[in-house]
C-alpha positions as CSV (number, residue, x, y, z in Angstrom):
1,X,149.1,-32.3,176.9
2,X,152.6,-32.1,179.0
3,X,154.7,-33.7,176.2
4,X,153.0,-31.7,173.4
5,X,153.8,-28.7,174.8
6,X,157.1,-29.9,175.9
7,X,157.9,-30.8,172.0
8,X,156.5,-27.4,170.8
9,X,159.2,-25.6,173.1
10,X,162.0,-27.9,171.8
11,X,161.3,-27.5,168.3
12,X,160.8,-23.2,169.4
13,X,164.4,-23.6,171.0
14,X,166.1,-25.2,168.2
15,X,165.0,-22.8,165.9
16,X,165.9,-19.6,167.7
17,X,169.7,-21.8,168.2
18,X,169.4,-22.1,164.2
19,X,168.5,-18.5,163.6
20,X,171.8,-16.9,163.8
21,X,171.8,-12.9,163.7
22,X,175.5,-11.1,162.5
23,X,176.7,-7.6,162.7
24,X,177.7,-4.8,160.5
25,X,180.6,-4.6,162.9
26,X,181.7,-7.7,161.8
27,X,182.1,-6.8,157.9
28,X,183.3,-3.5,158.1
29,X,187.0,-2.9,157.7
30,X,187.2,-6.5,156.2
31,X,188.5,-7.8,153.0
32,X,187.6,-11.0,151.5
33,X,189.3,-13.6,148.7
34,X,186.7,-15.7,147.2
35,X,187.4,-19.1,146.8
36,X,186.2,-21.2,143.3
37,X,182.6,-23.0,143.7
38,X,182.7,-26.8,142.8
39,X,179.8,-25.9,140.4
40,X,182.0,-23.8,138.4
41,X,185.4,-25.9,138.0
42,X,183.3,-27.5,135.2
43,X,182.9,-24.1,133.4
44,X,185.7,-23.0,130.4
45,X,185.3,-19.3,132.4
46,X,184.9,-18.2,135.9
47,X,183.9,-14.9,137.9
48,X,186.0,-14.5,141.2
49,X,184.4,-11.8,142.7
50,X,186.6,-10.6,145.8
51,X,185.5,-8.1,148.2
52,X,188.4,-5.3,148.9
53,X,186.5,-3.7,151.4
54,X,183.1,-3.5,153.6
55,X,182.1,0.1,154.6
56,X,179.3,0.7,156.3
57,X,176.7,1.1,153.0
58,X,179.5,-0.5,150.6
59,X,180.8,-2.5,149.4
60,X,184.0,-2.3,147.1
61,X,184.8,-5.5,145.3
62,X,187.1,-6.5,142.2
63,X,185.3,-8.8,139.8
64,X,187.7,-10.9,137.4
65,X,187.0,-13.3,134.7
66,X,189.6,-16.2,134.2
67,X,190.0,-18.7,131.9
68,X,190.5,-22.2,133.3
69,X,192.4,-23.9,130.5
70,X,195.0,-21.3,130.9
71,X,194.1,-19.0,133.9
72,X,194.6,-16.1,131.6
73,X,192.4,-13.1,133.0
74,X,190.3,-12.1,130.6
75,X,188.2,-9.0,132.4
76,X,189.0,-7.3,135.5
77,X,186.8,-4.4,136.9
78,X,186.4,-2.8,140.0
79,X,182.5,-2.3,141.5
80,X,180.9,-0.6,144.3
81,X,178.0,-1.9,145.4
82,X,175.0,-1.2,148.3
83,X,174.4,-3.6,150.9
84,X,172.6,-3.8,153.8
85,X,172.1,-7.4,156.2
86,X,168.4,-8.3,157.0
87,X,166.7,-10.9,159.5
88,X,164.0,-11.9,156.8
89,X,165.1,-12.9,153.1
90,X,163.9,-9.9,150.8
91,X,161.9,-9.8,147.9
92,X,163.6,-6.2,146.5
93,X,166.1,-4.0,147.6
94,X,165.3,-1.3,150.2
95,X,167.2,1.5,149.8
96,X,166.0,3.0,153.3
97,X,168.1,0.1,155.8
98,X,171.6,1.1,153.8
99,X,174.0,1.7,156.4
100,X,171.0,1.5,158.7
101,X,170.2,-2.0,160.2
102,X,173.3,-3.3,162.0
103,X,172.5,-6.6,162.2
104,X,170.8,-9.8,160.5
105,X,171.4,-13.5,159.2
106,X,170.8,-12.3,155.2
107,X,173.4,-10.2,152.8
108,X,171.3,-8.1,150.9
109,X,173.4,-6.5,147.4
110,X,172.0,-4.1,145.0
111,X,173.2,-4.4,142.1
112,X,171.7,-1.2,140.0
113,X,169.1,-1.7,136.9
114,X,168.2,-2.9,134.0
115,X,167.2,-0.9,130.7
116,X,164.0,-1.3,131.5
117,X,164.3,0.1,135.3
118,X,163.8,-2.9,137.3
119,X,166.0,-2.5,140.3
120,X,168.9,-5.9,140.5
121,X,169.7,-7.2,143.9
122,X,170.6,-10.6,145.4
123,X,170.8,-11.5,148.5
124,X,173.0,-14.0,150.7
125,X,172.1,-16.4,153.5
126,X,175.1,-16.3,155.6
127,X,176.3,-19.5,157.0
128,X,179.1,-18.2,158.8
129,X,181.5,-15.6,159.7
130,X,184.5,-16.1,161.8
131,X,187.3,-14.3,162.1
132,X,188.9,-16.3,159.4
133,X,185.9,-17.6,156.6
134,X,182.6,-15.9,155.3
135,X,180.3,-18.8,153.7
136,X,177.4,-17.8,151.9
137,X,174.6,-19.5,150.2
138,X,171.6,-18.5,147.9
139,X,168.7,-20.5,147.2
140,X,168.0,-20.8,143.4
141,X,165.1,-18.8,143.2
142,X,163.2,-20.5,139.6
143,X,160.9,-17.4,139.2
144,X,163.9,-15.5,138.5
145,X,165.4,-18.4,135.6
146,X,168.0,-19.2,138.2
147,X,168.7,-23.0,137.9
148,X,171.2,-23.8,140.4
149,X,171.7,-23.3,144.5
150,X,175.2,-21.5,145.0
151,X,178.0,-21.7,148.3
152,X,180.3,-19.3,148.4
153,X,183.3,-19.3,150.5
154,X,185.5,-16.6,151.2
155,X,188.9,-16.3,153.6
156,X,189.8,-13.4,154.6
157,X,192.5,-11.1,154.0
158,X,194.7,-9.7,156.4
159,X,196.8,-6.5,155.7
């Protein structure tokens, strides 16, 4: 009975050590370059989405699209988006923790609706932030068409 117990509180302990909580403190006031996924070398076109700035409730990126044969930028456009971090991964967007939950281990992104009013969001598992790197990943999610798992890494910018 000793050694159960004393396995359940390892395997407790080692998940609390996995479960690692960030701040909104941390983002704010930070600008991020994105760095190119291995998945997508393989594509003719990519989408480089870097983040300018992290407010509180915002964040303010510039999305390009590039072509890889000869780097030539085809689309550049600047976005706003909502955000908010969250312990749990979500299943929509809640509107209510923008600006409001300070901390969390999930990125949370709204990214407005489609035509037929079904709210758009995507959320994050965040790997790591340092002072220096911001590595995301999101789990392809198959009821939603998505086919493949994505890592994102970022380095930051320093003004």
């Amino acid at each position: 009975m000793k050694t159960i117990i004393a396995i359940l509180l390892a395997l407790f302990s080692t998940c609390a050590v996995n479960a690692q909580t960030y701040t909104l403190n941390q983002l704010v006031g930070t600008k991020w370059r994105m760095l190119l996924p291995k998945e997508l070398e393989k594509n003719p076109y990519f989408t480089i989405i870097d983040m300018d700035e992290y407010t509180k409730e915002e964040i303010k990126g510039t999305m390009k699209r590039i072509r890889k044969a000869d780097g030539e930028l085809r689309r550049e456009s600047h976005v706003v988006r909502k955000y908010y971090l969250s312990d749990v991964k979500p299943t929509s967007f809640d509107h209510s923790k923008v600006g409001k939950v300070t901390k969390g281990s999930y990125l949370v992104i709204y990214y407005g609706k489609y035509g037929n009013g079904k709210e758009i969001m995507q959320y994050y598992k965040i790997l790591s932030l340092t002072n220096d790197s911001l590595k995301l990943f999101h789990k392809a999610d198959f009821k939603r068409k998505e086919t493949r798992n994505v890592w994102i890494d970022y380095v930051r910018v320093k003004d």
